[in-house]
N, C-alpha and C positions, 0 to 999 in steps of 0.2 A: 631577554626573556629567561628565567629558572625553569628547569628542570622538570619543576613541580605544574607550571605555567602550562608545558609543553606537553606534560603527560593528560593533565587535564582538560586543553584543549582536544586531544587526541581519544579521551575517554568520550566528549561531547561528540567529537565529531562521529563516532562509531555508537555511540548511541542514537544519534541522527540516521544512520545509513538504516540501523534495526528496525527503528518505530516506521520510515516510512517504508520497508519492507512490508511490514505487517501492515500499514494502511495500504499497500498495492494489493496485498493479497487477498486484503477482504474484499476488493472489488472485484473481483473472480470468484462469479457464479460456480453454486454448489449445490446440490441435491434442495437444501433449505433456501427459504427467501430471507432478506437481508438488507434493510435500509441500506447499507455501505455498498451494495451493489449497483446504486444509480449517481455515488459519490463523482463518478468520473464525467456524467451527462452535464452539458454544458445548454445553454436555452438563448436561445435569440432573442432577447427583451431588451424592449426599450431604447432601441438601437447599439446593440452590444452585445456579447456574449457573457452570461453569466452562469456561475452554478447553479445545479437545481435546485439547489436546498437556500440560495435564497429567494427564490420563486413560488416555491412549492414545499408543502410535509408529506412527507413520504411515512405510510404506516403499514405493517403487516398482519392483516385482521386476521388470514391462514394460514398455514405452512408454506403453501405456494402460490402463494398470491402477495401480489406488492399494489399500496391504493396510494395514487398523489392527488394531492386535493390543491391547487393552485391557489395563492393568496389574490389574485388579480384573476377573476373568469376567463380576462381576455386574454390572456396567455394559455389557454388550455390546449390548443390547434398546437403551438409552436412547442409547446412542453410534449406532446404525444409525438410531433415531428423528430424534436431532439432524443428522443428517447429511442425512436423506431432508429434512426441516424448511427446511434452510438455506438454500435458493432457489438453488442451483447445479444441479439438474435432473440428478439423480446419483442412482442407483438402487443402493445397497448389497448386496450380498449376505451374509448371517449364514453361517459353517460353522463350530459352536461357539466355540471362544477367537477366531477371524479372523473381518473384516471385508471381504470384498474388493468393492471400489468400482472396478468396469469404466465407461473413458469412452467416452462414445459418439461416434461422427462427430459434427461440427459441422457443419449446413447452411450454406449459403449465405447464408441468413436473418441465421439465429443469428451468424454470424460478423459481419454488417453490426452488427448490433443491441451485439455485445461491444466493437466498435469504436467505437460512440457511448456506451456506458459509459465504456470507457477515457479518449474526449477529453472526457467530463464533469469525471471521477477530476483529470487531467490541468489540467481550468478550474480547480478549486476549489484545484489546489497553485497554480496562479500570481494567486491572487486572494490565499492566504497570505503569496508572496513578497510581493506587491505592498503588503499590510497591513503586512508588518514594512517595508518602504521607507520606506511613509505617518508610520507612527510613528516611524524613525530618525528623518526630514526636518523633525519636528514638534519633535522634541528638538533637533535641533542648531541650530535656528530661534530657540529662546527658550535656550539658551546666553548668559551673558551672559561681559563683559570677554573678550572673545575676538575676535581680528582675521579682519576680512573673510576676507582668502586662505585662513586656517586653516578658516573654514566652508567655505568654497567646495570646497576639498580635501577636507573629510569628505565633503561631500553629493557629490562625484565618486567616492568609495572606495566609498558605499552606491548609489552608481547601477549603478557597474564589478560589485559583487557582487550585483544584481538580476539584471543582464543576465544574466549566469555561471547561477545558477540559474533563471531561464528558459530558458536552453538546455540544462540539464542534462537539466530535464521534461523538455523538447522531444524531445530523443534518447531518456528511456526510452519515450515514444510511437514514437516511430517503429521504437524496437526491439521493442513490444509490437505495434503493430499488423502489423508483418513477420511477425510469428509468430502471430497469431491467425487472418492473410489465407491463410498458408502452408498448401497442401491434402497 
């Protein structure tokens, strides 16, 4: 494997930790409603567990209100079930074929409490970047017939693209916690 191989790998892989950062964090309830906030709901159909979203469309006709309209009727019982289930403290309403899912204020509490979720979410992506760093620097280390400055330069190009997505997390926090603080 080159150098070039390694560092690239290593830009995917910390691009990977970023995106699904930012897909954890939209699913953390915020002041707004949010199709991406029922992305984690899982639905008992058909003998199996599947996502909601291929069960059901999820629409936001008001600010805080979320409507799932189930493509099968007969899942609506199990879709309201999985939804009350999924530990997002959402309270469904059944009115035959519709689901409508009203959010509630966020205390004060609760808002603190979503906020150290987030900067958990937030540890565990830059413990990802960090791991693909680990592993780029481990490779380009036992690299052999390859000239000093030519390492030196990879393990600079995989530091340059740690940093980058360290701060990338960094900003979807601080755009999440804006928005979670926000009354």
């Amino acid at each position: 494997m080159t150098l070039t191989d390694i560092t690239k790998a290593a830009k995917e892989g910390m691009q990977k930790a970023v995106e699904n950062t930012r897909r954890e964090l939209q699913g953390i309830r915020s002041g707004k409603s949010s199709p991406q906030l029922l992305d984690t709901v899982r639905v008992e159909a058909y003998g199996t567990n599947v996502p909601l979203l291929q069960v059901a469309m999820v629409t936001v006709p008001e600010p805080r209100m979320l409507v799932v309209q189930p493509f099968d009727k007969g899942l609506a019982a199990a879709i309201d079930k999985a939804i009350r289930d999924a530990g997002l403290g959402l309270n469904p309403q059944s009115q035959g074929n519709l689901i409508r899912v009203p959010l509630p204020m966020l205390s004060e509490e609760r808002r603190k409490e979503l906020v150290k979720i987030c900067s958990k979410l937030v540890e565990e992506g830059r413990v990802a970047v960090r791991q693909a760093r680990t592993d780029a620097m481990a490779r380009i280390k036992k690299t052999e017939k390859v000239p000093e400055d030519e390492r030196t330069r990879a393990e600079k190009d995989v530091q340059r693209c740690t940093d980058d997505a360290t701060r990338q997390i960094e900003e979807q926090l601080k755009v999440k916690e804006a928005e979670i603080l926000e009354v």
